[in-house]
SEPAKE-820761 format. One record per atom (N, C-alpha, C): x, y, z; residue in three letters; atom name. Coordinates in nm, 4 decimals. Atoms other than C-alpha are relative to their C-alpha. Layout:
SEPAKE-820761
(r (X Y Z) "ALA" "CA")
...
END
This chain:
SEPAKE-820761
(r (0.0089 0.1118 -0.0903) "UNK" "N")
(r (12.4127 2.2582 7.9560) "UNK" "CA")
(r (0.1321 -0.0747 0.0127) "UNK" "C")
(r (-0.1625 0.0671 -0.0085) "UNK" "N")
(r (12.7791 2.1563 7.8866) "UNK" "CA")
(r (0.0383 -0.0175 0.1372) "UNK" "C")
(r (-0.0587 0.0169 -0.1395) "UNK" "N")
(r (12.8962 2.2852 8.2132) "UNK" "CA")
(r (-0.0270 -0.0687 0.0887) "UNK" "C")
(r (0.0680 0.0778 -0.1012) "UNK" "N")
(r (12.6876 2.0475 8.3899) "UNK" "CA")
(r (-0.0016 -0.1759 -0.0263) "UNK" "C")
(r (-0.0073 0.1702 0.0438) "UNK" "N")
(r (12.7698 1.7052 8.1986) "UNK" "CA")
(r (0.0811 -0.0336 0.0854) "UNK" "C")
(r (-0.1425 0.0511 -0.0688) "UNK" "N")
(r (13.0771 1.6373 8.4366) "UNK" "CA")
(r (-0.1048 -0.0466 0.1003) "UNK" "C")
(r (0.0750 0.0475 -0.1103) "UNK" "N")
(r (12.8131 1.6248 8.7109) "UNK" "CA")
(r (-0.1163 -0.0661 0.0256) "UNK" "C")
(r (0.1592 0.0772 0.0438) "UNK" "N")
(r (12.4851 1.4797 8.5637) "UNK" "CA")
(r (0.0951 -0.1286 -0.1206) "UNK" "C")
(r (0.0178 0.0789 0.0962) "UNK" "N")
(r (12.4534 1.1869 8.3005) "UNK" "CA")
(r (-0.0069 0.0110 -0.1209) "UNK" "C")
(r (0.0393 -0.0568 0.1478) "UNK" "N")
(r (12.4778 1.2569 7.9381) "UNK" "CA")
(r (-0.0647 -0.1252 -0.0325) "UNK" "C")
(r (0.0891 0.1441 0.0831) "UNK" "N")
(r (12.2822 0.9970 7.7401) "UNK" "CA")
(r (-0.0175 0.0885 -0.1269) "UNK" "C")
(r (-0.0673 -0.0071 0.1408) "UNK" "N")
(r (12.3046 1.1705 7.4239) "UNK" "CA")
(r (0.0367 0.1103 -0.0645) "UNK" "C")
(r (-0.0893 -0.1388 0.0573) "UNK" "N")
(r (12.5347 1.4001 7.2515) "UNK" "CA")
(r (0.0369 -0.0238 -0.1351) "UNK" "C")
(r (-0.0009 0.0698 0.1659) "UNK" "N")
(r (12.4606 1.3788 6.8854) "UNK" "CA")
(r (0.0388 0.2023 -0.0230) "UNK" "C")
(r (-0.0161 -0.0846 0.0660) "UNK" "N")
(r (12.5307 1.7206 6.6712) "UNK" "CA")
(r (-0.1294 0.0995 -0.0322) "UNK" "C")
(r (0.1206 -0.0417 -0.0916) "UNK" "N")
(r (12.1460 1.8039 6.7349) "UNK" "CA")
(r (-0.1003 -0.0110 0.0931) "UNK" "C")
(r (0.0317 -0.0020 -0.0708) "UNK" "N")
(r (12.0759 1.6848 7.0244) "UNK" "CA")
(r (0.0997 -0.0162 0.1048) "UNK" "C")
(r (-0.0957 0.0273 -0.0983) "UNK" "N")
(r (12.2152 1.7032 7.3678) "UNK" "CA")
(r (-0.0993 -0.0537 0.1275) "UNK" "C")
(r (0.0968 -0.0045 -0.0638) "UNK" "N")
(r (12.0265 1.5383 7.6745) "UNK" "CA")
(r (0.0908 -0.0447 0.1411) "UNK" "C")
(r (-0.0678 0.0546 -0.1297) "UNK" "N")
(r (12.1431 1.4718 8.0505) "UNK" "CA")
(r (-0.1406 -0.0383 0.1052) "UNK" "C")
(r (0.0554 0.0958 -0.1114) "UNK" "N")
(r (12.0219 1.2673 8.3305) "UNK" "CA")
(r (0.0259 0.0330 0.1673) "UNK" "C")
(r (-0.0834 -0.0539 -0.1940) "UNK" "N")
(r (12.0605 1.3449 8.7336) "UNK" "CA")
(r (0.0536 -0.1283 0.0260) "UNK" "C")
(r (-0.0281 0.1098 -0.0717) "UNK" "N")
(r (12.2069 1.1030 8.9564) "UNK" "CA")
(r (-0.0952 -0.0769 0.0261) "UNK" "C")
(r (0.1243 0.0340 -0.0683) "UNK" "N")
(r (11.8788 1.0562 9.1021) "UNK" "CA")
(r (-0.0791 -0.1018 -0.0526) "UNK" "C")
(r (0.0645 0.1019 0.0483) "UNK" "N")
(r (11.7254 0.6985 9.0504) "UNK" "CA")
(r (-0.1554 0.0514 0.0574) "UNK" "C")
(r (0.1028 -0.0561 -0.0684) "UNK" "N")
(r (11.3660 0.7373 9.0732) "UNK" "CA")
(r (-0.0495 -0.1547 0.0407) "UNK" "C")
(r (0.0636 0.1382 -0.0368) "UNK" "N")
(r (11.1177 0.4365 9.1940) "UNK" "CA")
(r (-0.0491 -0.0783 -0.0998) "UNK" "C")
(r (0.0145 0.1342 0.1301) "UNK" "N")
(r (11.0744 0.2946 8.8514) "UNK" "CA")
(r (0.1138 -0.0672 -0.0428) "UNK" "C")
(r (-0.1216 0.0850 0.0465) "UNK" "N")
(r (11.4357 0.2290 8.8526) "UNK" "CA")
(r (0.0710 0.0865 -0.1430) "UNK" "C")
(r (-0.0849 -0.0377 0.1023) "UNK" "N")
(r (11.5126 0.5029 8.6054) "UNK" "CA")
(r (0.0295 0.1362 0.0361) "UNK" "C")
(r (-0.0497 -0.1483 -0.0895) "UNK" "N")
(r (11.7118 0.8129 8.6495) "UNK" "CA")
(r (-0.0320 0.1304 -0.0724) "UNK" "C")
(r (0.0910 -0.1719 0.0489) "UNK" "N")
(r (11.5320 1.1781 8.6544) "UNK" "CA")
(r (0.0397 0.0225 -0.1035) "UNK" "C")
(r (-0.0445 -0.0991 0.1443) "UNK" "N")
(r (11.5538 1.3672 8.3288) "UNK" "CA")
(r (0.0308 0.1317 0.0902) "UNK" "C")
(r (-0.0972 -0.1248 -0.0441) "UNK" "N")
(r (11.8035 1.6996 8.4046) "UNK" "CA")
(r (-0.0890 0.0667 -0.1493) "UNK" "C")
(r (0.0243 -0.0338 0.0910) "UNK" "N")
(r (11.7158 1.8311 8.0827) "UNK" "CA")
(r (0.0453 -0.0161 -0.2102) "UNK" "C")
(r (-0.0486 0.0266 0.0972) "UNK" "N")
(r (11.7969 1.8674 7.7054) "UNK" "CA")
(r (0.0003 0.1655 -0.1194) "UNK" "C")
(r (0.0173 -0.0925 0.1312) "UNK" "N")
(r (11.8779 2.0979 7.3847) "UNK" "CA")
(r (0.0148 -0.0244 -0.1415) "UNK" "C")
(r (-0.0116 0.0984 0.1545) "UNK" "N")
(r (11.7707 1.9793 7.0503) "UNK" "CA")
(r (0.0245 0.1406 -0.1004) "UNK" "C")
(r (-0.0648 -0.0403 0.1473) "UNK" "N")
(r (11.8820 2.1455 6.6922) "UNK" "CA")
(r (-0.1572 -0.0383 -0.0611) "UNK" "C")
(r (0.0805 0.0282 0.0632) "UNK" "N")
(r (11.5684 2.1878 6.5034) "UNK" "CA")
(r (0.0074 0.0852 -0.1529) "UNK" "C")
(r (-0.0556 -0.0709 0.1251) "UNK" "N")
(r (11.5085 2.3117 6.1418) "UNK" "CA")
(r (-0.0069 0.1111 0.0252) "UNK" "C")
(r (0.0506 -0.1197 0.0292) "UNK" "N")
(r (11.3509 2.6375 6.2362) "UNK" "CA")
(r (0.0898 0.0752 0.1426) "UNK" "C")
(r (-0.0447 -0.0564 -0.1603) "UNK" "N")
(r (11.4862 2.6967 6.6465) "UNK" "CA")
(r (0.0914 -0.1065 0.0779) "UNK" "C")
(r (-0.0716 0.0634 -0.0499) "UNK" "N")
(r (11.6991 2.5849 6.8640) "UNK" "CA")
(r (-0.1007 0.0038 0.1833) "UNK" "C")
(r (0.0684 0.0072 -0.1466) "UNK" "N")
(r (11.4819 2.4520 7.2278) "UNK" "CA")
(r (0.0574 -0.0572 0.1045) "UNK" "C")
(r (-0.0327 0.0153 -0.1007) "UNK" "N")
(r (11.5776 2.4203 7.5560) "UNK" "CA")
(r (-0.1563 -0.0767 0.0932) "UNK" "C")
(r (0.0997 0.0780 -0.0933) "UNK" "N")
(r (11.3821 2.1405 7.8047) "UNK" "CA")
(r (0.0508 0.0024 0.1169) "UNK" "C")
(r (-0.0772 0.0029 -0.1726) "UNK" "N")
(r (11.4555 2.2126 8.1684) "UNK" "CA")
(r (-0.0713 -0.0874 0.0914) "UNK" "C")
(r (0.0749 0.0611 -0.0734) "UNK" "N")
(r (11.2974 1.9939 8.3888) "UNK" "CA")
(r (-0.0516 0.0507 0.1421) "UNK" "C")
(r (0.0275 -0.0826 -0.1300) "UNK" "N")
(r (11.3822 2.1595 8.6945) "UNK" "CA")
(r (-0.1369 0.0872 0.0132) "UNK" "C")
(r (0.1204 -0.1438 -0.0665) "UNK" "N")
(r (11.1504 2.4392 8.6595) "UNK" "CA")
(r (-0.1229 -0.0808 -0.0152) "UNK" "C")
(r (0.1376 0.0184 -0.0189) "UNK" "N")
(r (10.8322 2.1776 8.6567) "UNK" "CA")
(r (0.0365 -0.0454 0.1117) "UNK" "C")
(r (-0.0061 0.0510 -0.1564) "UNK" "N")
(r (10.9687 2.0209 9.0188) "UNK" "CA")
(r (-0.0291 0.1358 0.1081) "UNK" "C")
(r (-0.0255 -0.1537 -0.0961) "UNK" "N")
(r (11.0532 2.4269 9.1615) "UNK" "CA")
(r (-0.0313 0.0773 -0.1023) "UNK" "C")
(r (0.0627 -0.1028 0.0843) "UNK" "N")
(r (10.8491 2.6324 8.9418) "UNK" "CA")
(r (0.0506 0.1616 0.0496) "UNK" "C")
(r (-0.0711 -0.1411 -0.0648) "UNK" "N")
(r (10.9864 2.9215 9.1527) "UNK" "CA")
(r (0.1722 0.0234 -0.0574) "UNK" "C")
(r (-0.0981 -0.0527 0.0777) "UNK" "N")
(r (11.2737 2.8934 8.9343) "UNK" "CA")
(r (0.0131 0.1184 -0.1232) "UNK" "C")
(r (0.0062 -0.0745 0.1315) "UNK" "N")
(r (11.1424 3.0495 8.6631) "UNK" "CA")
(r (-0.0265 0.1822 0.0679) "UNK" "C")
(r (-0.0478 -0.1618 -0.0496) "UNK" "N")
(r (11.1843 3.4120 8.8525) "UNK" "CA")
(r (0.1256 0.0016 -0.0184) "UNK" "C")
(r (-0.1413 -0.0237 0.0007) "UNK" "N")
(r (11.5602 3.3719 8.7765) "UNK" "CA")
(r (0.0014 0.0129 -0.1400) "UNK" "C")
(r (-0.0565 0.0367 0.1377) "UNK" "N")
(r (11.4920 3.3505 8.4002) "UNK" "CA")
(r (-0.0110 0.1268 -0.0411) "UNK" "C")
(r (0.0169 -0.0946 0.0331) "UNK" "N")
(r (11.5313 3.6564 8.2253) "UNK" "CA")
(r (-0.1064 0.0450 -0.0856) "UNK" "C")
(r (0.1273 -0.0106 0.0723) "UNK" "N")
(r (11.2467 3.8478 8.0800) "UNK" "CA")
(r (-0.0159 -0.0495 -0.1561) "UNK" "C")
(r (-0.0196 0.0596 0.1388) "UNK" "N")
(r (11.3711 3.7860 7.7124) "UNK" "CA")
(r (-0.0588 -0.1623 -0.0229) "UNK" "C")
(r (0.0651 0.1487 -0.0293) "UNK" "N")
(r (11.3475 3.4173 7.7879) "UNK" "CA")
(r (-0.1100 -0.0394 0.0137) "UNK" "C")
(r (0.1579 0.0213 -0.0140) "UNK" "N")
(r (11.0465 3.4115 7.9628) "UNK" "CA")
(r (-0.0923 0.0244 -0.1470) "UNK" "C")
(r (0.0567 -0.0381 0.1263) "UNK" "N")
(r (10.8772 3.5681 7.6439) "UNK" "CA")
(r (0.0467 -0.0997 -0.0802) "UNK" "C")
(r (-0.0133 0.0814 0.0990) "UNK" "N")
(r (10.9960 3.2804 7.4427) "UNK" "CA")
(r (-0.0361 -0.1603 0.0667) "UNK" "C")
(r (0.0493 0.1156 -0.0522) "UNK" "N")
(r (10.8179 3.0204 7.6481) "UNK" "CA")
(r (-0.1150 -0.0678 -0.0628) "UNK" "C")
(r (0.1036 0.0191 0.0972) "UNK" "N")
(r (10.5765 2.8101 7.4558) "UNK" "CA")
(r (-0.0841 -0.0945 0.1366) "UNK" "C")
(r (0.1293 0.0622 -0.0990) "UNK" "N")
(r (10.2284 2.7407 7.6619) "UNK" "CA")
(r (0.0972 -0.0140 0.1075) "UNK" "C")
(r (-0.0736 0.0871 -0.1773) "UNK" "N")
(r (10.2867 2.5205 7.9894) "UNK" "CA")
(r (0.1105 -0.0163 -0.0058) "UNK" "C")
(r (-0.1050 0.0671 0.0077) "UNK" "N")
(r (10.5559 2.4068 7.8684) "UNK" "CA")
(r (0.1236 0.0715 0.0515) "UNK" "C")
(r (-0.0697 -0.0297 -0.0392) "UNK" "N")
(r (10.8827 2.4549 7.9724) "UNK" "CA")
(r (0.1212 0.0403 -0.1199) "UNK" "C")
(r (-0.0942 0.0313 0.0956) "UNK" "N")
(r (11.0633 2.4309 7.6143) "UNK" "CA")
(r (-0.0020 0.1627 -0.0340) "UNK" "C")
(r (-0.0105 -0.1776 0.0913) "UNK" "N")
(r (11.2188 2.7771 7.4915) "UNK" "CA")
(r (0.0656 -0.0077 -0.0882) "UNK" "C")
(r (-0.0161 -0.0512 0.1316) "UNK" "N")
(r (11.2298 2.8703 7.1588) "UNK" "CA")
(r (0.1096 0.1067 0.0034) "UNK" "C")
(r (-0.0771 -0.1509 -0.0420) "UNK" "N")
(r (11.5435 3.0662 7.2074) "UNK" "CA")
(r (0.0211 0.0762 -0.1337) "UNK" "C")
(r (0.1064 -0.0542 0.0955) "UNK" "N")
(r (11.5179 3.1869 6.7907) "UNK" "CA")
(r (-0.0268 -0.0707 -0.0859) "UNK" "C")
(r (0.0766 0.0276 0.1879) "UNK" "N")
(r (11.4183 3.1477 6.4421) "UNK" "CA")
(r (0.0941 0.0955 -0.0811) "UNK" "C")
(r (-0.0159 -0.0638 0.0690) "UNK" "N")
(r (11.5691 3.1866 6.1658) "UNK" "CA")
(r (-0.0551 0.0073 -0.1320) "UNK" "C")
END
């Protein structure tokens, strides 16, 4: 998600977590969640937001990926160690 802080909002860039923001104010006065990638003990997860607005994103994700999707959710377990 690095490549994309120059153009979105970071709001926080700690050592396990990273999270960004869009431009986009919404009507509560606060701006969209872009996504995030937290540092956990066991995996490292990815939160995209996008793909719950354009769910037709998730045909660009590769099958590997896909297979590491947990439920509805959008968070991937990319591994374990």
């Amino acid at each position: 998600m690095a490549p994309y802080a120059a153009k979105l909002d970071v709001t926080v860039d700690h050592a396990s977590e990273f999270y960004i923001d869009t431009k986009h104010i919404q009507k509560n006065k606060k701006p969209l969640f872009f996504g995030a990638v937290q540092i956990k003990k066991c995996y490292v997860s990815y939160h995209l937001m996008p793909l719950y607005i354009k769910p037709e994103l998730l045909v660009t994700l590769s099958r590997e990926l896909k297979s590491r999707m947990q439920g509805k959710s959008v968070t991937v377990r990319i591994f374990s160690w």
